[in-house]
PDB file of N, CA, C and O in Angstrom:
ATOM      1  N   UNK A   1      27.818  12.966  15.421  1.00  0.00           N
ATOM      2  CA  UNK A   1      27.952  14.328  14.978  1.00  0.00           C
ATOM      3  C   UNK A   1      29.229  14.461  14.146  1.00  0.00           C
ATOM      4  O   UNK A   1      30.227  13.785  14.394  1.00  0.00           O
ATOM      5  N   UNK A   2      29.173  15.288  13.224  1.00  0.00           N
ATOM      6  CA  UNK A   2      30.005  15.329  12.041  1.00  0.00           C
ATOM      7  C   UNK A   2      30.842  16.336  12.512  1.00  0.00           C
ATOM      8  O   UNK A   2      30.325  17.438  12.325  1.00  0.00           O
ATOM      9  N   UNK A   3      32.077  16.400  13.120  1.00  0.00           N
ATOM     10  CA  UNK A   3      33.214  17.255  13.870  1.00  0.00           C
ATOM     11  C   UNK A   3      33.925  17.655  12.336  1.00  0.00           C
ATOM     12  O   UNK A   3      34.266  16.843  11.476  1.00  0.00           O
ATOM     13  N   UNK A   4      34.063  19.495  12.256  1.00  0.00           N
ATOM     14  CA  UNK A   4      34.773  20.386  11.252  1.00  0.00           C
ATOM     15  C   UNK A   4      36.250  20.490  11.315  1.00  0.00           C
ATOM     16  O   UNK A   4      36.803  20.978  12.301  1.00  0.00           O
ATOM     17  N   UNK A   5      36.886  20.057  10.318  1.00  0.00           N
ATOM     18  CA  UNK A   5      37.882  19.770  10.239  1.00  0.00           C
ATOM     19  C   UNK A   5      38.679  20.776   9.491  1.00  0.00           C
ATOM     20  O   UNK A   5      38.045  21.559   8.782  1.00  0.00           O
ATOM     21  N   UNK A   6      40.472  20.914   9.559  1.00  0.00           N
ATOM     22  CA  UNK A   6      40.888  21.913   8.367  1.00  0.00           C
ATOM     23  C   UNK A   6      41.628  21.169   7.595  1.00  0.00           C
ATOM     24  O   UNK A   6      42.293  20.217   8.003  1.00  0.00           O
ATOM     25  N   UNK A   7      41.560  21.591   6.301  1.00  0.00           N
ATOM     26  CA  UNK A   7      42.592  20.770   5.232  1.00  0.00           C
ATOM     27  C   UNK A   7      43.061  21.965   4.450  1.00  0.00           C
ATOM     28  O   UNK A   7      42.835  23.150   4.692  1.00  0.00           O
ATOM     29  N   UNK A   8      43.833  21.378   3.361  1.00  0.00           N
ATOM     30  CA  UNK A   8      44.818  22.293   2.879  1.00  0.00           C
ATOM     31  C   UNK A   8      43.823  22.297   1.117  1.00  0.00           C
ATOM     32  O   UNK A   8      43.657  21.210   0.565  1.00  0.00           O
ATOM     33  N   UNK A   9      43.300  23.530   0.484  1.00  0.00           N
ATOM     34  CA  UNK A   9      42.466  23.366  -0.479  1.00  0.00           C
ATOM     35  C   UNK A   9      43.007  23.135  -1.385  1.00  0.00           C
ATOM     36  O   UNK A   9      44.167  23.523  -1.526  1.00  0.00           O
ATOM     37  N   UNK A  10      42.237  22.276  -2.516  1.00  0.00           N
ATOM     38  CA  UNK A  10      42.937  22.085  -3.642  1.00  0.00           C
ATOM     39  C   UNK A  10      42.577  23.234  -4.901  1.00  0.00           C
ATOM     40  O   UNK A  10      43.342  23.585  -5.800  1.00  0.00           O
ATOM     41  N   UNK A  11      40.865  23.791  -4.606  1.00  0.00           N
ATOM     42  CA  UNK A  11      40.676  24.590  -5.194  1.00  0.00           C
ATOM     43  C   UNK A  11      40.772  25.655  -5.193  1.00  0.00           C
ATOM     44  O   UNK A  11      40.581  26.172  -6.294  1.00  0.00           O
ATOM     45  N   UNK A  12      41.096  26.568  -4.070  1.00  0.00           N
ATOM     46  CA  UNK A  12      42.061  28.390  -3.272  1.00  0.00           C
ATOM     47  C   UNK A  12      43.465  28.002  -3.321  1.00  0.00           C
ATOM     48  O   UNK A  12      44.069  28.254  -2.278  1.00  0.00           O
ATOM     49  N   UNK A  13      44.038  27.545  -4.097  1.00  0.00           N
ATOM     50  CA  UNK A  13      45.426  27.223  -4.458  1.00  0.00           C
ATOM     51  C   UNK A  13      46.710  28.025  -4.574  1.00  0.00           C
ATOM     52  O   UNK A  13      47.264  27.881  -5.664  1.00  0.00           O
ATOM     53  N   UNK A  14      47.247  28.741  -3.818  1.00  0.00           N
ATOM     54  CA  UNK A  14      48.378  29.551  -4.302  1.00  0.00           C
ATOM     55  C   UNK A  14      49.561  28.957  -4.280  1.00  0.00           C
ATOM     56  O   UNK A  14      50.141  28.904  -5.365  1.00  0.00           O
ATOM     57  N   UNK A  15      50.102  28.482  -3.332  1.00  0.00           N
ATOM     58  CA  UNK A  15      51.171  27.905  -2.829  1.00  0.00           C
ATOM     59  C   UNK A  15      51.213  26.372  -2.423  1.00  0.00           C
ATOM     60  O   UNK A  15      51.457  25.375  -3.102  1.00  0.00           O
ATOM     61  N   UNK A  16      50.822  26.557  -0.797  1.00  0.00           N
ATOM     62  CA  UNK A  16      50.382  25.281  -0.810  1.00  0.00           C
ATOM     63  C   UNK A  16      48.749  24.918  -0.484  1.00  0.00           C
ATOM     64  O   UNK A  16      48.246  23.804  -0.340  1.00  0.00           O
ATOM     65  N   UNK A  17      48.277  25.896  -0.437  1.00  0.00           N
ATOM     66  CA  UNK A  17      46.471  25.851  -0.137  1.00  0.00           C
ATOM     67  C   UNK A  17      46.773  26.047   1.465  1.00  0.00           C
ATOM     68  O   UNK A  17      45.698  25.648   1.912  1.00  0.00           O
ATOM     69  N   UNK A  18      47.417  26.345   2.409  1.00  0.00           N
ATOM     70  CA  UNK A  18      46.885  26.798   3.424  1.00  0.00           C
ATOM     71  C   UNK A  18      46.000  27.840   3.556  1.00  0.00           C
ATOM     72  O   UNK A  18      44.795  27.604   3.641  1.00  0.00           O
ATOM     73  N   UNK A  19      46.629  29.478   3.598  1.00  0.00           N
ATOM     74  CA  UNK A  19      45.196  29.865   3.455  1.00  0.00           C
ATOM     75  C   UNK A  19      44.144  30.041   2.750  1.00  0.00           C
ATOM     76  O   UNK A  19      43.557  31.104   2.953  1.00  0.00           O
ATOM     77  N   UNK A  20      43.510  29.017   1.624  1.00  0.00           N
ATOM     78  CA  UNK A  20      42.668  28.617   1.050  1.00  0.00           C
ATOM     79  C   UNK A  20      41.729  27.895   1.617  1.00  0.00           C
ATOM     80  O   UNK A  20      40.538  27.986   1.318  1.00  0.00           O
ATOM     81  N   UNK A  21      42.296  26.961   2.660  1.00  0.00           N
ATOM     82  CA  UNK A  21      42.056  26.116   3.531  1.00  0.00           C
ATOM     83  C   UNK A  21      41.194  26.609   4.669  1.00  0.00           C
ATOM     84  O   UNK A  21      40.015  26.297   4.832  1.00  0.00           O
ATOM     85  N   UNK A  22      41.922  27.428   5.456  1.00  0.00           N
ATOM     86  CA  UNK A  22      41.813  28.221   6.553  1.00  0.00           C
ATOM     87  C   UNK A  22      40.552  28.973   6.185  1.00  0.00           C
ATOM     88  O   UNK A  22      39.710  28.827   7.072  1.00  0.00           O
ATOM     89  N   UNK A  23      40.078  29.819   5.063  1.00  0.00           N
ATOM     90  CA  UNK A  23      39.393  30.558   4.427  1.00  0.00           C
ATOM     91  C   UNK A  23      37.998  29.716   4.553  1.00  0.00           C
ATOM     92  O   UNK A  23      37.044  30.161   5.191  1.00  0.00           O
ATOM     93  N   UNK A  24      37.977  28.585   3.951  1.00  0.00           N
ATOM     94  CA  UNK A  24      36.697  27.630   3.517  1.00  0.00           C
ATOM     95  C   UNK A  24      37.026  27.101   4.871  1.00  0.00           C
ATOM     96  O   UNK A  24      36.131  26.267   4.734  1.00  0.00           O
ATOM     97  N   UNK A  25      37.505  26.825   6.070  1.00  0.00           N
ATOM     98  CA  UNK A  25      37.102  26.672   7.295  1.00  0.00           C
ATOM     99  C   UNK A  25      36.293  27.456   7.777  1.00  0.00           C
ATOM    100  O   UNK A  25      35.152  27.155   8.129  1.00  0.00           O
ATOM    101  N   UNK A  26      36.826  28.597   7.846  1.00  0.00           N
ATOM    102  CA  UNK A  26      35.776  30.376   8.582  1.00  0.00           C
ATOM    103  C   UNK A  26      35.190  30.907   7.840  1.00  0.00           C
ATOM    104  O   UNK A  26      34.855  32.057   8.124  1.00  0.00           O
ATOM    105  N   UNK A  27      34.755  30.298   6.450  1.00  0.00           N
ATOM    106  CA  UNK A  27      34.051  30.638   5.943  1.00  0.00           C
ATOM    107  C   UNK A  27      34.341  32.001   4.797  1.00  0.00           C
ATOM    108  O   UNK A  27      33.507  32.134   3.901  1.00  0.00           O
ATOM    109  N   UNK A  28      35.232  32.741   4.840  1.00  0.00           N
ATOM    110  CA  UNK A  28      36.204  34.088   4.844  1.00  0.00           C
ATOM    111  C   UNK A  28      36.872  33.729   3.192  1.00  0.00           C
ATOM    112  O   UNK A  28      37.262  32.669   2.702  1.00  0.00           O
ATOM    113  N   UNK A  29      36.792  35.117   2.643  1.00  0.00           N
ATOM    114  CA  UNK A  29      37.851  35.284   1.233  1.00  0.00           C
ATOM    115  C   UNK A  29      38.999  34.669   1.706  1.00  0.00           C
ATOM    116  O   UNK A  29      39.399  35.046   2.807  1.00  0.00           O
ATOM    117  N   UNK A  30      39.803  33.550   0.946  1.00  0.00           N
ATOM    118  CA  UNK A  30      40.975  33.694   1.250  1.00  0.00           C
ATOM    119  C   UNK A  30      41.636  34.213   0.630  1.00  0.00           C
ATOM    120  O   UNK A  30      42.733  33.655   0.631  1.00  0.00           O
ATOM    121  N   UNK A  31      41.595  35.281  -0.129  1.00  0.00           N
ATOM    122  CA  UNK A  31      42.383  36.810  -0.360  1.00  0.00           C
ATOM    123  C   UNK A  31      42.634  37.010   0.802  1.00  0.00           C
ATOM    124  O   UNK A  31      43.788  36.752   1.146  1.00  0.00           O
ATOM    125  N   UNK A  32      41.663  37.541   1.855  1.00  0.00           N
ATOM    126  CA  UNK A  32      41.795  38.054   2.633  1.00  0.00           C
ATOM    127  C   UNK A  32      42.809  37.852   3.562  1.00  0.00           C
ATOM    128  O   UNK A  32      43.691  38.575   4.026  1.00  0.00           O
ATOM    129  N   UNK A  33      42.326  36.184   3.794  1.00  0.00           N
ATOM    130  CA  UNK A  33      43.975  35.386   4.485  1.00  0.00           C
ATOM    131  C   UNK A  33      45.049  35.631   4.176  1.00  0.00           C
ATOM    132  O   UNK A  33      45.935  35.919   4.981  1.00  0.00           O
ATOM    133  N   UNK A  34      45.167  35.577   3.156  1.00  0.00           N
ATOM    134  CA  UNK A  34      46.506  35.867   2.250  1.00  0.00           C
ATOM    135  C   UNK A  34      47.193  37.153   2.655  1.00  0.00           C
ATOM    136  O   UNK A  34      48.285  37.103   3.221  1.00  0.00           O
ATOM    137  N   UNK A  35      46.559  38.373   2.373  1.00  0.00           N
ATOM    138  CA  UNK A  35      46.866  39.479   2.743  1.00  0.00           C
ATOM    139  C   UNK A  35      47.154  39.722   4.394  1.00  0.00           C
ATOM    140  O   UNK A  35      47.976  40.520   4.846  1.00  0.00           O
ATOM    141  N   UNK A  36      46.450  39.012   5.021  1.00  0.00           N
ATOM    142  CA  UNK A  36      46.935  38.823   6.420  1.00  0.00           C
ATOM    143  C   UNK A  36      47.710  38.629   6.426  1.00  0.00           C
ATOM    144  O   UNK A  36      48.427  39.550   6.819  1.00  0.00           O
ATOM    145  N   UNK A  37      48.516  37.186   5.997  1.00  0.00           N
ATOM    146  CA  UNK A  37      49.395  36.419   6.203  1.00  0.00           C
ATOM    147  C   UNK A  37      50.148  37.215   5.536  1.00  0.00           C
ATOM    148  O   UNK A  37      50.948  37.459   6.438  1.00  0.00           O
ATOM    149  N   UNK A  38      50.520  37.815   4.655  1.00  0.00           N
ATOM    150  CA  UNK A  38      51.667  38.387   3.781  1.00  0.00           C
ATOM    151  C   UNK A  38      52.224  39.588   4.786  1.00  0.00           C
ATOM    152  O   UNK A  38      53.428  39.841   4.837  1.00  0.00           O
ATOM    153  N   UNK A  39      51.013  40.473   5.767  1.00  0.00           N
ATOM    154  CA  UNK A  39      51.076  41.566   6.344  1.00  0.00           C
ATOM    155  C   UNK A  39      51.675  41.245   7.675  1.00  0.00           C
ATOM    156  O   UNK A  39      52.487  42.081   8.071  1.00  0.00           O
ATOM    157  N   UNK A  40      51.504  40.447   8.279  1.00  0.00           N
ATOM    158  CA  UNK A  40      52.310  39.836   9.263  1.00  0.00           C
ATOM    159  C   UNK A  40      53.627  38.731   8.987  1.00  0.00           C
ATOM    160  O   UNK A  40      54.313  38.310   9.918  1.00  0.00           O
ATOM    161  N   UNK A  41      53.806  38.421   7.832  1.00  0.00           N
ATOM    162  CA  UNK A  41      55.364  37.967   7.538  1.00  0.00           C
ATOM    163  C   UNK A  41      55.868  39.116   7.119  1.00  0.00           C
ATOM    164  O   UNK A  41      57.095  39.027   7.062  1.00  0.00           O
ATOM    165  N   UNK A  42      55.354  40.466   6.704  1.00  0.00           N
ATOM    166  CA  UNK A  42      56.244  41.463   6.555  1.00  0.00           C
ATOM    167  C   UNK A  42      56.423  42.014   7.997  1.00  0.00           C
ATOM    168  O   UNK A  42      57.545  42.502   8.133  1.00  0.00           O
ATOM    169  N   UNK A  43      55.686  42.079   9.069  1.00  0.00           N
ATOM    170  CA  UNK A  43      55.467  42.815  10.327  1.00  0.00           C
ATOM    171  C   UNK A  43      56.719  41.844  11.064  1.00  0.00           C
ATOM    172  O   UNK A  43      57.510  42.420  11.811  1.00  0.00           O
ATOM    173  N   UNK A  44      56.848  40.503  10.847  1.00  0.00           N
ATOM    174  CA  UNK A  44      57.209  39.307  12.137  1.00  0.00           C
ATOM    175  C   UNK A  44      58.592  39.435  11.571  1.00  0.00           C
ATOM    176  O   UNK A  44      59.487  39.275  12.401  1.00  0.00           O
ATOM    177  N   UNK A  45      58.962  39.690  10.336  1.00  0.00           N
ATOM    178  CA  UNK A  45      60.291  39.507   9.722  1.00  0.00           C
ATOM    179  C   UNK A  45      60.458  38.148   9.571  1.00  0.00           C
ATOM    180  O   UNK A  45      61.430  37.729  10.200  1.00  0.00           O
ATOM    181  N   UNK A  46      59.782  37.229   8.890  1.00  0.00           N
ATOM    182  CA  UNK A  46      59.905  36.171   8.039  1.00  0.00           C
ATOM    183  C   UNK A  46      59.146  35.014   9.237  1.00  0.00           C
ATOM    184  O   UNK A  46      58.803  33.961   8.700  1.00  0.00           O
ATOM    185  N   UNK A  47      58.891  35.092  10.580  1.00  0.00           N
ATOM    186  CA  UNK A  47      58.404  34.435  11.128  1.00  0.00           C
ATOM    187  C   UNK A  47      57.232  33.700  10.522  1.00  0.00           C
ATOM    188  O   UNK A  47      57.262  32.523  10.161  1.00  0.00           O
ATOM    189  N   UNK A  48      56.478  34.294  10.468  1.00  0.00           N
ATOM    190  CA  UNK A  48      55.069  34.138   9.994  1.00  0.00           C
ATOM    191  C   UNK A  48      54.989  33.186   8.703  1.00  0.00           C
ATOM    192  O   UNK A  48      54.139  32.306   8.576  1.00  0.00           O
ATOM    193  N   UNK A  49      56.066  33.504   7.692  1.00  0.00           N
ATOM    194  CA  UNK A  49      56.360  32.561   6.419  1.00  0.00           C
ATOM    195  C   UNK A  49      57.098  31.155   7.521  1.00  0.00           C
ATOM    196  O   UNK A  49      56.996  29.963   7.232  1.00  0.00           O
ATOM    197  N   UNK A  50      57.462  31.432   8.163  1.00  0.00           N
ATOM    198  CA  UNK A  50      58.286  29.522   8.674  1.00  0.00           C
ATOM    199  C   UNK A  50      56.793  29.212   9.218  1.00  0.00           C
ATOM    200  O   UNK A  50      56.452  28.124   8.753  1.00  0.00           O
ATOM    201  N   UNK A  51      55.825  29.740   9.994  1.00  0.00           N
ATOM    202  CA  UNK A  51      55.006  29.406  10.654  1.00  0.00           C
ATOM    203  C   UNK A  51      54.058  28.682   9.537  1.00  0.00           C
ATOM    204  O   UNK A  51      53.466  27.669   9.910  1.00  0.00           O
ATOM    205  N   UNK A  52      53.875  29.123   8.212  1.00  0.00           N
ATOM    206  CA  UNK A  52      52.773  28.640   6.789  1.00  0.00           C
ATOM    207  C   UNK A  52      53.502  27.268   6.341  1.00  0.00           C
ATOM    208  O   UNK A  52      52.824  26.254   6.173  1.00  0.00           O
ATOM    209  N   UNK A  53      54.930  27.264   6.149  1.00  0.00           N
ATOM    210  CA  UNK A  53      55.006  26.269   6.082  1.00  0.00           C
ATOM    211  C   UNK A  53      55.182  25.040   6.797  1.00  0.00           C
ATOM    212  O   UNK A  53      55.436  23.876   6.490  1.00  0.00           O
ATOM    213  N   UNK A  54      54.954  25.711   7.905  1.00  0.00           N
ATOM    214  CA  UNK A  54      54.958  24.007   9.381  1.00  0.00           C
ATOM    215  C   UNK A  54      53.614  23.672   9.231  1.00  0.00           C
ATOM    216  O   UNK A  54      53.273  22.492   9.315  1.00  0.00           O
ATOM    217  N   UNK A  55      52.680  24.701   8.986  1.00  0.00           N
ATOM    218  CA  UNK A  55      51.283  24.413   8.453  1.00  0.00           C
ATOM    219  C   UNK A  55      50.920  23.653   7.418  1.00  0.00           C
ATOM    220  O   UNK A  55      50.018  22.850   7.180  1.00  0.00           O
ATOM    221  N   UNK A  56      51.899  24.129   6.826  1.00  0.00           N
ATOM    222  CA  UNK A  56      51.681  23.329   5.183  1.00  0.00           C
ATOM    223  C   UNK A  56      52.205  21.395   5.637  1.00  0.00           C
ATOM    224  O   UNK A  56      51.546  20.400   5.336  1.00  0.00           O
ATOM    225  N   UNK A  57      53.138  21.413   6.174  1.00  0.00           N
ATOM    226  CA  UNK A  57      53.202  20.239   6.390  1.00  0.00           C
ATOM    227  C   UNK A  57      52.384  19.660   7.644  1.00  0.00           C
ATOM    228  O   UNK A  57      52.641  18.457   7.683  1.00  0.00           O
ATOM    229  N   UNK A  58      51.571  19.980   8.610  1.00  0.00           N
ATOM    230  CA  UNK A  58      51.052  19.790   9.788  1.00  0.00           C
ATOM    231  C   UNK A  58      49.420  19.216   8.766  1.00  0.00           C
ATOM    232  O   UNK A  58      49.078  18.036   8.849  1.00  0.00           O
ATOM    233  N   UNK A  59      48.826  19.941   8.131  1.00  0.00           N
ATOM    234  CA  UNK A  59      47.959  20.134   7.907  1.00  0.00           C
ATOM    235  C   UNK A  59      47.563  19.276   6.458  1.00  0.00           C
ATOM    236  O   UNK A  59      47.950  19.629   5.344  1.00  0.00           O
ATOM    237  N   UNK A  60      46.849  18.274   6.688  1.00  0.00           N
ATOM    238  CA  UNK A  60      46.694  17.241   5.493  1.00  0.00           C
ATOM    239  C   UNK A  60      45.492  17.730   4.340  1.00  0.00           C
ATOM    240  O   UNK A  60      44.379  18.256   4.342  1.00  0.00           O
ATOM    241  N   UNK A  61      46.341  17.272   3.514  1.00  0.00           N
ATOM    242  CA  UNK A  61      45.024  18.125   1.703  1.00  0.00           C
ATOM    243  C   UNK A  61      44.090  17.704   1.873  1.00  0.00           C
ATOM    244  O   UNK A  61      43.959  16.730   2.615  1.00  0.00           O
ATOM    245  N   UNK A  62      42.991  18.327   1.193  1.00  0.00           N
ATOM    246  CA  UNK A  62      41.969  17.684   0.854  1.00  0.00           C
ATOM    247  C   UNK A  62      41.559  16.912   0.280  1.00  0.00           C
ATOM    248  O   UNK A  62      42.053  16.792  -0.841  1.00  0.00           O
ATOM    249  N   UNK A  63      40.615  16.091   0.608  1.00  0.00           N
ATOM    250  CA  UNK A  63      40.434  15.038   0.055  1.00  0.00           C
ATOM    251  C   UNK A  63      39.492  14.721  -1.212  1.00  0.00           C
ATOM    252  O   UNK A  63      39.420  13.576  -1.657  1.00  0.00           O
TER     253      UNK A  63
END
C-alpha cells in the first residue's frame, strides 16, 4: 500500500512551499493555508512564523 506523504511544493511556491505542500496534502487552496498561517503568526506574535520555518527545514521538497 502506497502510504501519503507531505513535501514541500515546488509548484504552490511562495516562500518555501510549505503551505503549498500542506494544501496538495488535504487537498485545500493553499491561499487558504496561507491566510491561516499569516492569521495566526499575527494572533501567536511571531510564533507561528518560527514554527513554518522548522517546517521548512523538517519537511523534504518534492520530488
Amino acid at each position: 500500500m502506497d502510504q501519503k506523504r507531505i513535501y514541500r511544493s515546488r509548484q504552490n511556491r511562495m516562500i518555501c512551499g510549505v503551505c503549498g505542500g500542506v494544501g496538495e496534502y488535504f487537498n485545500i487552496d493553499p491561499t487558504l493555508i496561507r491566510l491561516a498561517v499569516a492569521l495566526a503568526g499575527v494572533c501567536s506574535f511571531g510564533t507561528c512564523g518560527l514554527a513554518y520555518f522548522v517546517a521548512a527545514v523538517i519537511i523534504p521538497d518534492e520530488m
